[in-house]
N, C-alpha and C positions, 0 to 999 in steps of 0.2 A: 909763327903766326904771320910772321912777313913774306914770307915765300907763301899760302894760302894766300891772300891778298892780293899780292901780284901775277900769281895765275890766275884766278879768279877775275883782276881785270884785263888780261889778254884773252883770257876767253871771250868774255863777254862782247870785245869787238870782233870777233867772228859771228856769236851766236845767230843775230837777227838777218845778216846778208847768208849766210848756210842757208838759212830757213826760207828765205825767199827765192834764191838759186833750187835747192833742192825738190819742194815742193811739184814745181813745172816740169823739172826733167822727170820726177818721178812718175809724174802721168803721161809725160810722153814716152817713156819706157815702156809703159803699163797699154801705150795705146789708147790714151784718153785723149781727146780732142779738147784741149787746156783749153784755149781760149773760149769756144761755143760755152762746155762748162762753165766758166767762169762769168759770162755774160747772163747763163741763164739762171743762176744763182741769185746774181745781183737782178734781175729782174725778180726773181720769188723774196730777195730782203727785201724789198724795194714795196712788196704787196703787204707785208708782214709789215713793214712797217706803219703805212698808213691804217691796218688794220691797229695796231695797240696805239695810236695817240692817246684816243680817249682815257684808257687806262691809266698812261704815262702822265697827264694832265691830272689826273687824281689823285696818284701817289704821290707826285710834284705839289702838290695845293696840301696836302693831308700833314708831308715834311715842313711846309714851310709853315705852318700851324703849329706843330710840335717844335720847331725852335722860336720861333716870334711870342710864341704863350708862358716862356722858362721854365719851360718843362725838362730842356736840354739841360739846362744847367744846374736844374735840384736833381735831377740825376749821377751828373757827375761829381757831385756835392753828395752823394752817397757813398756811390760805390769807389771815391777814391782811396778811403782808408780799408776797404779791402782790399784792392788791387795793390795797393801798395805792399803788401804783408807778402804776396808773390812777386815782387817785382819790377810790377808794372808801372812806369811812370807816371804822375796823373796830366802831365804835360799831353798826352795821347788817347785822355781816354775820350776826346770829341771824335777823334777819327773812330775809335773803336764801337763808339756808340751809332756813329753818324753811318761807317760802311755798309753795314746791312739793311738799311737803307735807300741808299742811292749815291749814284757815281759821280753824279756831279757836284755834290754836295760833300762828299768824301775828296773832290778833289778843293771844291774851294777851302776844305777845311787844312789839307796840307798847304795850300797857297797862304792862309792866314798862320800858320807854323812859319812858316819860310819867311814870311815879313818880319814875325816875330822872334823869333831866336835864330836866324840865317839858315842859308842851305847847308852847312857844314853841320849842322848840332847835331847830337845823335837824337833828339825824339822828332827831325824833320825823317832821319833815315829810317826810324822804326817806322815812322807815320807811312813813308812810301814805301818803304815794305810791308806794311798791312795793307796796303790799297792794291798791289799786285799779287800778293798773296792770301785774298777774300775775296770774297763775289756778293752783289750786292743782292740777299737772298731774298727780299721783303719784296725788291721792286723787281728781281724776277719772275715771282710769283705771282702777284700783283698783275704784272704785264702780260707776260707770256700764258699763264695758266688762264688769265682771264680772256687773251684774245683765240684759246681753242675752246673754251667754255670750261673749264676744269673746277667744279666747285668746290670738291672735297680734297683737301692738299693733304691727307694721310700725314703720311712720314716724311715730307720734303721742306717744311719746315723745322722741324727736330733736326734732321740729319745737314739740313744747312746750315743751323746756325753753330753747330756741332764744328762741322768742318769751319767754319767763321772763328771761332774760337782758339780751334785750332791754330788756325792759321796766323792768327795774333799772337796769340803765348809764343808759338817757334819764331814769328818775327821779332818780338823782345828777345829770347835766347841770341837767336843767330846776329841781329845786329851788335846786339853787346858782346856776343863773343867775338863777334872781327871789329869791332871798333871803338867798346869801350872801356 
């Protein structure tokens, strides 16, 4: 398990410099005009973005209502003696709850993890592995779907929180199998 571990952190300082080297040669390979691209992108995030405030302002105001009412914490006050029966620490279940939600709020929530039981514990490393390994499904759809008009979200709800889920259970596994 110690040799996984120590490959796993030499790769990891390649991964992010690969991906930023690679990406450019690969369109200049390709024949893409990297840079024009890349300005005229950021000028369509840039529209996109001022288009979803409002949204983003709403979701923001709706979350910060669902924890200031203790609605967050009779929550977690449930579902901890299930989760526990799988595994799951109940030290984590604010991130788990809080992720599908919103990012910034998934992240103050590991911030307060990290004051609280340091950087090293293992439910700071499960909590930042659930945060890189979920997507914040509520306040994408919320955002995005509301600023093309999308009113009926079908199966993109199911299927996000689905993978949300997902993505927590394997982040309890994998952290605890390389670190606890």
């Amino acid at each position: 398990m110690d040799t996984v571990r120590e490959l796993i952190t030499i790769l990891s300082a390649f991964v992010l410099p690969l991906l930023i080297v690679s990406f450019p040669l690969y369109g200049l390979i390709k024949g893409v005009r990297v840079y024009e691209v890349f300005v005229e992108g950021a000028k369509e995030g840039f529209d996109v973005a001022v288009t979803i405030i409002p949204y983003l302002v709403a979701i923001l105001f709706a979350i910060g209502m669902f924890r200031a009412s203790g609605a967050m914490e009779f929550l977690i006050t449930m579902l901890d003696p299930v989760l526990s029966l799988i595994g799951v620490p109940g030290e984590v279940l604010p991130m788990a709850i809080i992720r599908p939600l919103t990012g910034s709020g998934s992240a103050g929530v590991v911030l307060d993890m990290i004051n609280q039981y340091g950087e090293d514990s293992i439910y700071v490393k499960i909590a930042a592995t659930m945060f890189g390994s979920t997507e914040t499904t509520f306040y994408v759809i919320a955002v995005y779907f509301g600023a093309v008009n999308i009113r009926n979200t079908r199966h993109a709800v199911p299927a996000g929180l689905t993978a949300d889920l997902v993505g927590m259970l394997a982040s309890v596994y994998v952290v605890k199998l390389l670190f606890g």
